[in-house]
C-alpha positions in Angstrom: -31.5 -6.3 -9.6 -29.9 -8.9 -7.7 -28.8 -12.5 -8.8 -30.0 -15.8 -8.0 -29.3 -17.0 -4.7 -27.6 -20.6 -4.6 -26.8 -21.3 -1.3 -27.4 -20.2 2.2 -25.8 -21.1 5.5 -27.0 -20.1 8.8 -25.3 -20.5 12.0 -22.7 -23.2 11.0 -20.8 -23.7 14.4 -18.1 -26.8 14.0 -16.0 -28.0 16.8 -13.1 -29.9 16.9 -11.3 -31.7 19.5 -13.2 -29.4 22.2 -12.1 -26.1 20.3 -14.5 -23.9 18.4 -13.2 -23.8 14.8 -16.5 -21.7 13.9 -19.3 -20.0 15.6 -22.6 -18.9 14.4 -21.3 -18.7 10.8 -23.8 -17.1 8.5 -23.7 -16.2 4.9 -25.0 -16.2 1.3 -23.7 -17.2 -2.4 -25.2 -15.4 -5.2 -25.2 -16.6 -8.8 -21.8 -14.6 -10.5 -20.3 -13.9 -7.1 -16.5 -14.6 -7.1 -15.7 -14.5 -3.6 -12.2 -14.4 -1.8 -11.9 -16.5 1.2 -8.8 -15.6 3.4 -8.3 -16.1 6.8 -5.2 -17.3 8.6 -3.8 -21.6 8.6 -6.0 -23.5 10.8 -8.7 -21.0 10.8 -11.4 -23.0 8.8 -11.1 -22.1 5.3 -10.8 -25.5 3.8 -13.2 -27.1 6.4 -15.6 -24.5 4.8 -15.5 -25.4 1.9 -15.7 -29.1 2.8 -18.7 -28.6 4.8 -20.3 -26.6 1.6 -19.9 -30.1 -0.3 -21.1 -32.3 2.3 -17.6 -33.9 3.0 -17.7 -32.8 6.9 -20.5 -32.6 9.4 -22.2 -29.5 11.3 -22.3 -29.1 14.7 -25.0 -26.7 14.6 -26.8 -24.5 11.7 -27.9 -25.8 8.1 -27.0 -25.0 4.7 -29.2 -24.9 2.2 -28.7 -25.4 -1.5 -31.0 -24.5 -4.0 -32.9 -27.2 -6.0 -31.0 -28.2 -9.2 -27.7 -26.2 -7.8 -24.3 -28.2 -9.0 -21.2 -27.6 -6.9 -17.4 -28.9 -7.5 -14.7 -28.6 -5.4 -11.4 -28.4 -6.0 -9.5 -29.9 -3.2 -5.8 -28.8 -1.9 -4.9 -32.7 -2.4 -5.1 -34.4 -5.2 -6.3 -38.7 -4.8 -5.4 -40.6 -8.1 -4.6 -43.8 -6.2 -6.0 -46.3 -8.9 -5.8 -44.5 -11.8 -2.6 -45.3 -13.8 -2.3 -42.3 -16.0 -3.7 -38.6 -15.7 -5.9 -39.3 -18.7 -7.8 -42.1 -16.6 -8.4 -39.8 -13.7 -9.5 -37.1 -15.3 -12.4 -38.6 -17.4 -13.9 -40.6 -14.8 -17.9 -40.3 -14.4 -17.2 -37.8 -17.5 -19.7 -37.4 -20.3 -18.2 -38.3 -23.7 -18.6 -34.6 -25.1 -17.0 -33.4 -21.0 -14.2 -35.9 -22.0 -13.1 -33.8 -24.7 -13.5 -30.9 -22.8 -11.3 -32.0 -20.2 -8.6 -32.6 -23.0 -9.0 -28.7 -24.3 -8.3 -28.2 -20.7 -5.4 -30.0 -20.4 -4.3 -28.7 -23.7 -4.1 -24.9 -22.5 -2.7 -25.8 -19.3 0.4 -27.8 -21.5 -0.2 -30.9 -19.6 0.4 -34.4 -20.7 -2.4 -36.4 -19.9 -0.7 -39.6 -20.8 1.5 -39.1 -18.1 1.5 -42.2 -15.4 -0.2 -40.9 -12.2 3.1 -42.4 -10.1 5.6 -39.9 -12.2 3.3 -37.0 -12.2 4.6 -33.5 -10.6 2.8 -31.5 -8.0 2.1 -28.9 -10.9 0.7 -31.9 -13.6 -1.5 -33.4 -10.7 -3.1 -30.0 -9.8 -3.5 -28.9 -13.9 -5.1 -32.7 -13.8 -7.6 -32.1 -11.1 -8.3 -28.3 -12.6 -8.6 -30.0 -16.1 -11.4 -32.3 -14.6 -13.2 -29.9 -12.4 -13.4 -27.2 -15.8 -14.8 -30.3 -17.9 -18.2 -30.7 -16.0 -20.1 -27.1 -15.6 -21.1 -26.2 -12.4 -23.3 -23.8 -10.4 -20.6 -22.8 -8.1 -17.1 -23.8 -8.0 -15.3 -24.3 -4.3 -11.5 -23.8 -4.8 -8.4 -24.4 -2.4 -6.0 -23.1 -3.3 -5.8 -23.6 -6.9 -2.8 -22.3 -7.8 -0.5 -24.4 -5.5 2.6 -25.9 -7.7 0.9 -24.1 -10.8 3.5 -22.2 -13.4 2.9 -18.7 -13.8 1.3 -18.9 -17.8 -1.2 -21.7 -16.0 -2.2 -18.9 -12.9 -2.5 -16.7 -15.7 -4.9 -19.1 -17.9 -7.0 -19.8 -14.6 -7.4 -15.9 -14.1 -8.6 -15.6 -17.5 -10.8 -19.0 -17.0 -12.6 -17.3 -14.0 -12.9 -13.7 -14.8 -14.6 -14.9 -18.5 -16.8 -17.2 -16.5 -20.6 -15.9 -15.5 -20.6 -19.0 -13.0 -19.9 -18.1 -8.9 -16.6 -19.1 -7.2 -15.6 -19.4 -4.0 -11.8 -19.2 -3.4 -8.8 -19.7 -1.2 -5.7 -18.7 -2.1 -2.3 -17.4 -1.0 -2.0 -15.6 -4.8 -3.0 -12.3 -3.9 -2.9 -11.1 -7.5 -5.0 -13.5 -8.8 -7.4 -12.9 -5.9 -6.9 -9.3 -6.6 -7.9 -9.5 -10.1 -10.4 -11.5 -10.1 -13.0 -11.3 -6.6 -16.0 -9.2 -6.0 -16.4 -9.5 -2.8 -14.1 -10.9 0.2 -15.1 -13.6 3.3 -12.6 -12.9 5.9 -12.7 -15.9 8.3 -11.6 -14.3 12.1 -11.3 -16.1 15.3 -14.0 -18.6 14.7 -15.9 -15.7 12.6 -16.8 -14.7 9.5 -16.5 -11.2 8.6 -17.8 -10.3 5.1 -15.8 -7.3 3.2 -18.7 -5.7 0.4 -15.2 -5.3 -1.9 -13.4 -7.6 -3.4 -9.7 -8.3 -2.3 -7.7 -5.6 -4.3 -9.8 -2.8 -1.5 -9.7 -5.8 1.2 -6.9 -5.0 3.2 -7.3 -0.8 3.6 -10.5 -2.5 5.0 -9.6 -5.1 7.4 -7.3 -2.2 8.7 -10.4 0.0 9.3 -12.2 -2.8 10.8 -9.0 -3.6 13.7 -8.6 -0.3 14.3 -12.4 0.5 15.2 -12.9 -3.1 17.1 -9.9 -1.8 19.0 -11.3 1.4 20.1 -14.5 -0.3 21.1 -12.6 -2.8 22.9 -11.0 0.1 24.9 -14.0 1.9 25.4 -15.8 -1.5 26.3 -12.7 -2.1 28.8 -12.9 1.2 30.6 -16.7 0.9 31.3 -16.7 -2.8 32.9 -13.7 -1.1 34.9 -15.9 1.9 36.0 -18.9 -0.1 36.7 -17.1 -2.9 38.7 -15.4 0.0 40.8 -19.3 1.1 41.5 -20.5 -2.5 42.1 -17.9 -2.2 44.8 -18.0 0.6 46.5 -21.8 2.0 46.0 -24.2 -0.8 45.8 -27.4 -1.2 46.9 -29.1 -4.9 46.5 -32.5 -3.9 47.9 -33.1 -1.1 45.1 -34.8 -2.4 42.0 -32.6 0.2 39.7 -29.4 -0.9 41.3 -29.7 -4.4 40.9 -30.4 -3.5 36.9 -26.9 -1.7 36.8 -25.6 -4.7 38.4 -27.4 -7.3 35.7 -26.3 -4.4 32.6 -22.9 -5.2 34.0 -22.6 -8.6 33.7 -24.3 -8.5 30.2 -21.1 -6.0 29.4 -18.4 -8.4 30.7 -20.4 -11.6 28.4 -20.2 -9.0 26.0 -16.4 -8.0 26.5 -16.0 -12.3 27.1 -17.3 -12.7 23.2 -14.6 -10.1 21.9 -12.0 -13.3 21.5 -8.6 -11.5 22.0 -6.4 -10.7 18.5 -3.7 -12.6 17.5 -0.4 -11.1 17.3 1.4 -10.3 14.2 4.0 -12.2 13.0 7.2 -10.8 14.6 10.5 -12.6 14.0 13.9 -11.3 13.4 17.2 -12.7 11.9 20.7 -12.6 12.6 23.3 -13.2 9.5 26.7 -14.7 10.0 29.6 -11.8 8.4 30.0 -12.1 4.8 33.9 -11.7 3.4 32.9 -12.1 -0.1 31.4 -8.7 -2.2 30.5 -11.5 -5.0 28.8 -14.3 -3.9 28.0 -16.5 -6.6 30.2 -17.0 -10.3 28.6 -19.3 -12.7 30.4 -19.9 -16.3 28.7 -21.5 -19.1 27.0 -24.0 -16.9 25.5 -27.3 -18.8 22.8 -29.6 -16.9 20.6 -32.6 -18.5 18.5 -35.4 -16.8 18.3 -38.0 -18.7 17.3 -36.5 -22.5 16.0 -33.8 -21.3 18.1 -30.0 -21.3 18.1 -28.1 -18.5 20.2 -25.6 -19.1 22.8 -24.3 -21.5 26.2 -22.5 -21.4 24.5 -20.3 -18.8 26.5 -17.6 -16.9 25.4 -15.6 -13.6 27.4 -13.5 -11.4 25.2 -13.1 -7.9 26.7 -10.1 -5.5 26.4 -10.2 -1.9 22.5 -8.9 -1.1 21.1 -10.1 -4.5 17.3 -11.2 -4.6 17.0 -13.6 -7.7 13.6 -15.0 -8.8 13.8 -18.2 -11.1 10.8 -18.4 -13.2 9.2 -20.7 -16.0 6.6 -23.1 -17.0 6.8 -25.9 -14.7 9.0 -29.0 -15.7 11.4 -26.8 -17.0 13.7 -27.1 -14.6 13.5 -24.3 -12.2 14.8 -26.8 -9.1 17.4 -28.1 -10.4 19.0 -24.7 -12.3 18.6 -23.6 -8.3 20.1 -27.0 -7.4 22.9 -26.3 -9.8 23.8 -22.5 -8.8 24.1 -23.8 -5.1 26.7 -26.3 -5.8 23.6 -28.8 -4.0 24.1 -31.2 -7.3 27.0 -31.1 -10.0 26.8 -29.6 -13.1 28.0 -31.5 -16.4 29.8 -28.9 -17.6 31.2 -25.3 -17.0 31.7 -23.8 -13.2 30.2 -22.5 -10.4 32.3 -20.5 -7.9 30.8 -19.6 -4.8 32.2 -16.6 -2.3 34.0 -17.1 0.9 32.7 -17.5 4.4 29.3 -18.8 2.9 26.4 -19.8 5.5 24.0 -21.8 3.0 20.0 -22.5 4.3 17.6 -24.3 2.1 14.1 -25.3 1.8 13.3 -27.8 -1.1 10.1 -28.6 -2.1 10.0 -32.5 -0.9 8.8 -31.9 1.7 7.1 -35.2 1.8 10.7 -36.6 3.1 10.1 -35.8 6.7 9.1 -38.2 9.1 5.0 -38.0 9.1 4.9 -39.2 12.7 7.2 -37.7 14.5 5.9 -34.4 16.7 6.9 -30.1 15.8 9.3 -30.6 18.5 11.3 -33.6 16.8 11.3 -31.7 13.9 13.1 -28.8 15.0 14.7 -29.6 17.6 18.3 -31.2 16.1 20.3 -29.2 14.3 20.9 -25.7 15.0 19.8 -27.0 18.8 22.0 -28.9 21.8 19.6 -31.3 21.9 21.6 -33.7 23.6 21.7 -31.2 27.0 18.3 -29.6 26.1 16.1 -31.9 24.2 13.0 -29.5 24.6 15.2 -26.4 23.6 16.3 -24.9 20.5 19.0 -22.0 19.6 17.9 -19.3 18.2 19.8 -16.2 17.6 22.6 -17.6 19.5 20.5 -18.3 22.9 19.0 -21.2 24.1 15.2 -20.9 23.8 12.3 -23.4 24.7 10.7 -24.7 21.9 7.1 -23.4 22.9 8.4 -20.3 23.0 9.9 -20.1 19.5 6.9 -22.0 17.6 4.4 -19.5 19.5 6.5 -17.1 17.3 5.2 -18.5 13.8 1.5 -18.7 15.9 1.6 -22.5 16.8 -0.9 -22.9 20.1 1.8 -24.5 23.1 -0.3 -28.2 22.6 1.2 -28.5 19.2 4.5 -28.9 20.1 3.7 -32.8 20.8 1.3 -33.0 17.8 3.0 -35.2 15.0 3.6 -33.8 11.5 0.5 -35.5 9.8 -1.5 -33.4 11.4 -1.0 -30.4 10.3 -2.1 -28.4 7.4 0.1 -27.8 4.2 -0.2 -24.2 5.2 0.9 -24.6 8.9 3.6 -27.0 7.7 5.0 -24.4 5.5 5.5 -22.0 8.5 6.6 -25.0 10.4 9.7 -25.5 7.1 10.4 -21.1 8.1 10.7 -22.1 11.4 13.2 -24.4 10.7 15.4 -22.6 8.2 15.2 -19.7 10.9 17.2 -21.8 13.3 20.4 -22.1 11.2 22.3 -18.9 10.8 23.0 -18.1 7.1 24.2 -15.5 5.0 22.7 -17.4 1.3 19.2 -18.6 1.2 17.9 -20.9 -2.2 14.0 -21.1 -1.5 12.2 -23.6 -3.8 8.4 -22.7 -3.9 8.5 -20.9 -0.2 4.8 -19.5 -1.0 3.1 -23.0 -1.3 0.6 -23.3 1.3 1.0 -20.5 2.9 -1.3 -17.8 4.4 -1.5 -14.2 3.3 -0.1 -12.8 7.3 2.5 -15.7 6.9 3.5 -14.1 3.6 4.0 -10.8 5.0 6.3 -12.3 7.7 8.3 -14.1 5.2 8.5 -10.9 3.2 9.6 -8.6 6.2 12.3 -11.7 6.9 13.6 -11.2 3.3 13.6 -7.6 3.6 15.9 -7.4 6.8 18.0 -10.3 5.5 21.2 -9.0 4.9 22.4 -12.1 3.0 21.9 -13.4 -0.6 18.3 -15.0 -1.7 17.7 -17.5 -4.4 14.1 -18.7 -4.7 11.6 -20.3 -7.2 8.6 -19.0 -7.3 5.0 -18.3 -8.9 3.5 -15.8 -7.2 3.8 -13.2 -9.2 2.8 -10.8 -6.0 5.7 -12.2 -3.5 8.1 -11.8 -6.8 7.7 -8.2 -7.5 7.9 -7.2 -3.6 10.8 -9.3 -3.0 12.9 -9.8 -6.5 15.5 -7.3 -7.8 16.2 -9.5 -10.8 14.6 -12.3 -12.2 15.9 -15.6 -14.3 13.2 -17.0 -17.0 13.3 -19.7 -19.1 13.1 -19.1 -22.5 13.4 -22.5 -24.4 15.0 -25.7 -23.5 18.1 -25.2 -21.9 17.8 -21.2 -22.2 17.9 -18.8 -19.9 17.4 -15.1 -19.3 18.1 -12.5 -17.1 16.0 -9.8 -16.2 16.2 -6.9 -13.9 13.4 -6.4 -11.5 10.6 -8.7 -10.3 7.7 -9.9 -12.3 5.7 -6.6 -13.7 9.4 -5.4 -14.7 10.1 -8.4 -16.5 6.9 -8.5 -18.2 7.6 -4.8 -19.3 11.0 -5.9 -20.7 9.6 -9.2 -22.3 6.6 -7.0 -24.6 9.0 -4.7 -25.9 11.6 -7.2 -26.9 8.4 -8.9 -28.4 7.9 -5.8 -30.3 11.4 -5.5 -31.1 11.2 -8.9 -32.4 8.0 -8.1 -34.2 9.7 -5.6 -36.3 13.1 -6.9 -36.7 11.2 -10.1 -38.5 8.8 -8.1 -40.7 11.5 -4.9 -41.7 14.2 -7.3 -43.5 16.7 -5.1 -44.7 15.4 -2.2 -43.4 17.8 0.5 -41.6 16.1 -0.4 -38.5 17.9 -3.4 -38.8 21.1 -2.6 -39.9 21.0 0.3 -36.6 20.1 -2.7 -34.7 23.0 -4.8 -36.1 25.0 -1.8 -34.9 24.2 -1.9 -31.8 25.1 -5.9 -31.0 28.5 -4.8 -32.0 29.1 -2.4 -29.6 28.5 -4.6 -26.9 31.3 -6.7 -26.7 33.3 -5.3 -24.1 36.8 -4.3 -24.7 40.3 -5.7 -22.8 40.0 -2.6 -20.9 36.6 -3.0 -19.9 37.3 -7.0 -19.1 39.7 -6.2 -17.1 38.0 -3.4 -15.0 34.9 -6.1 -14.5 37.4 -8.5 -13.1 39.0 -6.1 -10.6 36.2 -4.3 -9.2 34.9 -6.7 -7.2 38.1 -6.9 -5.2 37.9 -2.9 -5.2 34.1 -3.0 -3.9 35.1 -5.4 -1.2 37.9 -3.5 -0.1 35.6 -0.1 0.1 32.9 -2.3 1.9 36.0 -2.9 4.9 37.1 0.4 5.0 33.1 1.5 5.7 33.0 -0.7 8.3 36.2 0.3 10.2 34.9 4.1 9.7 31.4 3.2 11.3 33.1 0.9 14.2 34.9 4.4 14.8 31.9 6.3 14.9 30.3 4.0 17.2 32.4 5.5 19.9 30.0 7.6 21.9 33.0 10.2 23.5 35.0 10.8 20.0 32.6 13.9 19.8 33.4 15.6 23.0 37.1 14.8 23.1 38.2 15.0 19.6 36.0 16.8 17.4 37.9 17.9 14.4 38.6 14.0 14.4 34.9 13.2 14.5 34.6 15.6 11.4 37.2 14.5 9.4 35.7 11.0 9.7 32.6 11.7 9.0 33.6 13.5 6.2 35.8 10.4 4.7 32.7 7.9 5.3 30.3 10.2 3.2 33.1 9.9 0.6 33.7 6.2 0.8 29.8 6.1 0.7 29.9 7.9 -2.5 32.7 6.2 -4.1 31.4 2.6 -3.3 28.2 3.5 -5.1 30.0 4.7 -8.0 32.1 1.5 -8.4 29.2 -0.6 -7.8 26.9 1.4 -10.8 30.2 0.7 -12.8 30.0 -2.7 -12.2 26.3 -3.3 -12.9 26.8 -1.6 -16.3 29.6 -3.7 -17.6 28.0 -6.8 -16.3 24.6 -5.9 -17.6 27.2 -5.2 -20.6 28.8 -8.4 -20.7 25.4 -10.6 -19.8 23.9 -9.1 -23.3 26.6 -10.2 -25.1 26.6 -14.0 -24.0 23.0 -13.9 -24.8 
């Protein structure tokens, strides 16, 4: 039997500046539907979901809501200009009985609502807005992005909040997990149309791949029958019969046809190129101490990063996540302790402020600068080493040409976040530290910056909560435990949540077994992990050791490259071959050595 029907929209068609942003848009929203919208930046997602609650006109087609249907949208940017604390903004227009309610919200998503609206985070004014929106029920809930500057255990909360819910949703978001886990059905917003997936966005892409790969072949088939019927209308015509001129009006209706088939966008395709790196260790951090103002940020905490690391920093937000990321770059000073970096270090950064660029001045401004001879080429950039016109690199991260004159304002937080890529892209760098690079951004624009981390062949540093981007691109991930403590995990997100339950459990029976030879085992064990002078010693040396095997590699493959070595000195070639496939093996075997005694050493300083 099929639910309730709350809204329908037919033929929404809005324009904007002369371009078609939608066309002929139709759909329906069922009571219990939780529905995925996706679609790339600038492709009329939010305007949507605007247009659904009356905040931005039609240009054509109606919307109907159903008599006594409530909607509440949560917007991507948060207003509290007159309110002086988070409190005051939240219970406005609220009910006595909703006021409370907003508080319970506020209360699971660990947020402060005393906190003056001028101090407050990105993450306490979106738990803020989420709080209020959760306080007054609704029919049908219009979310963008709701997880934007949200901490992992408050994503996780909002999952739970929307899966236990028997209200509809309607939902844009980056988070592919939480979309994943909790949508029925997807609205895939394409060139100005809406396609709509029966599945919800865990079976969305296998479809979307289907659907390309058939609206190509028709496109083809479509192509080759325009180009046999023109060749006709050329070459065999007849005007004065009645059945001729029908071909003739059947082929025009194909090339209208063939007109409306709007041509796909290209995938996101940018490479990178990585200065040398002369250091096999990267990054050496010794019993580091931070605090701002009263607060802890961290405490005696050690790291050693090696050259092609991935490190995810994790934690409820105001932890400290920036600044421990701050700190490990040498970007501000610790109070205490040290932090050694490696030799012939490149370091790129995007921060999160990004408010601190200039709102009015145009894409090209922005990039053009550093990393660019702007003085000789003011409307060029370098990129890769070669001098490249800026049109031509923003068409790269799918910025139309007209943009490049468009001021920063403008754009959307999504296309301003590829915009930040673009950017970083320009300077040459072998160390990364990315703080919240996910924010904003589409799923395709995801997938590029995923493909650029996987080809990067220097070190990466980020902060982040999608628990999706952490998994595909972390090899080891840093959580915060309490204040001023942190922990090292291997693996991305699933793998540390694996680790976390059975320490949990570990925990669970250590506390309720006192005295117990579980315990005493257990006791047993800590003392075998402190490493011997031996085994200090070996952990201090092999880095030089790795680093030297790294060389030798190269000069064996330089060697190699030589395309004649073959033909004029084989048993040379051989032997060559032979020693690289044993410095291979060698290297790996002083590397898995170091890993141990450093996973070794790391337990016993926590």
């Amino acid at each position: 039997m099929s639910s309730n029907l709350l809204v329908k929209a037919e033929n929404l068609a809005i324009n904007i500046g002369g371009n078609s942003l939608l066309t002929n848009v139709s759909f329906n929203l069922h009571e219990g539907e939780k529905i995925a919208l996706v679609g790339r930046n600038g492709s009329g997602k939010s305007t949507l979901l605007k247009t659904l609650n009356n905040d931005f006109e039609l240009d054509n087609g109606q919307i109907q809501i159903q008599k006594g249907i409530t909607l509440g949208l949560l917007p991507q940017n948060v207003e509290v200009k007159g309110y002086k604390t988070l409190y005051d903004y939240g219970i406005k227009d609220l009910e006595e009985d909703e006021a409370y309610l907003y508080q319970i919200a506020a209360h699971h998503l660990d947020l402060n609502p005393s906190i003056e609206t001028s101090k407050a985070s990105g993450g306490e004014l979106r738990k803020a807005s989420l709080a209020r929106l959760f306080a007054k029920t609704k029919d049908l809930y219009l979310m963008d992005e709701p997880t934007n500057h949200l901490d992992i255990q408050s994503i996780l909360w909002l999952e739970t909040e929307i899966n236990k819910s028997k209200k509809a949703f309607l939902i844009i978001s980056h988070d592919r997990k939480l979309l994943a886990n909790i949508s029925t059905k997807t609205f895939w917003l394409d060139r100005g149309k809406l396609r709509i997936c029966p599945f919800g966005f865990a079976q969305f892409e296998d479809w979307q791949e289907e659907f390309i790969i058939q609206e190509n072949a028709q496109r083809h088939k479509l192509d080759r029958k325009i180009k046999s019927e023109t060749m006709w209308s050329i070459e065999g015509i007849s005007g004065r019969r009645k059945r001729n001129q029908g071909r003739v009006r059947a082929l025009q209706t194909l090339k209208e046809k063939r007109a409306q088939m709007i041509k796909r966008e290209t995938s996101f395709a940018v490479t990178t190129t990585q200065p040398k790196v002369d250091s096999q260790l990267i990054l050496e951090v010794s019993e580091i101490n931070k605090k701002l103002g009263e607060k802890i940020i961290c405490s005696d905490f050690s790291l050693r990063v090696m050259k092609g690391d991935r490190i995810a920093i994790i934690g409820p937000n105001g932890a400290g996540k920036t600044t421990l990321l701050k700190c490990l770059t040498q970007t501000i000073p610790v109070d205490k302790g040290k932090v050694r970096l490696g030799f012939n270090l490149n370091f790129a950064a995007m921060w999160q402020d990004r408010e601190k660029a200039n709102p009015k001045i145009s894409l090209q401004q922005f990039l053009v600068g550093k990393g660019a001879n702007a003085r000789d080429n003011p409307d060029h950039v370098i990129f890769q080493g070669r001098s490249q016109h800026v049109i031509s690199y923003i068409k790269k991260f799918q910025f139309p040409y007209w943009q490049a004159k468009v001021p920063l304002q403008s754009l959307s937080g999504g296309e301003f976040g590829r915009l930040l890529l673009a950017k970083i892209l320009l300077k040459e760098s072998n160390f990364l530290a990315l703080d919240e690079p996910t924010n904003d951004l589409d799923v395709e624009t995801l997938d590029m910056l995923q493909d650029i981390l996987a080809d990067y062949q220097g070190t990466v540093l980020f902060v982040s909560h999608d628990r999706d981007f952490i998994d595909k691109v972390a090899g080891t991930t840093i959580n915060w435990e309490s204040e001023g403590h942190w922990k090292v995990y291997a693996g991305g997100w699933t793998d540390y949540q694996k680790q976390k339950t059975k320490t949990s459990a570990y925990s669970h029976v250590k506390s309720s077994q006192k005295g117990t030879p579980l315990e005493v085992n257990i006791n047993d064990q800590d003392k075998n992990i402190k490493l011997s002078f031996t085994e200090l010693h070996r952990l201090e040396a092999l880095p030089n050791l790795i680093e030297r095997k790294v060389n030798e590699i190269e000069s064996l493959n330089q060697q190699l490259l030589d395309l004649e070595l073959y033909e004029r000195r084989p048993k040379e070639f051989e032997l060559l071959t032979q020693k690289l496939a044993s410095e291979e093996e060698e290297i790996q075997s002083l590397e898995e050595e170091w890993y141990l005694l450093a996973q070794k050493s790391e337990e016993k300083n926590n």
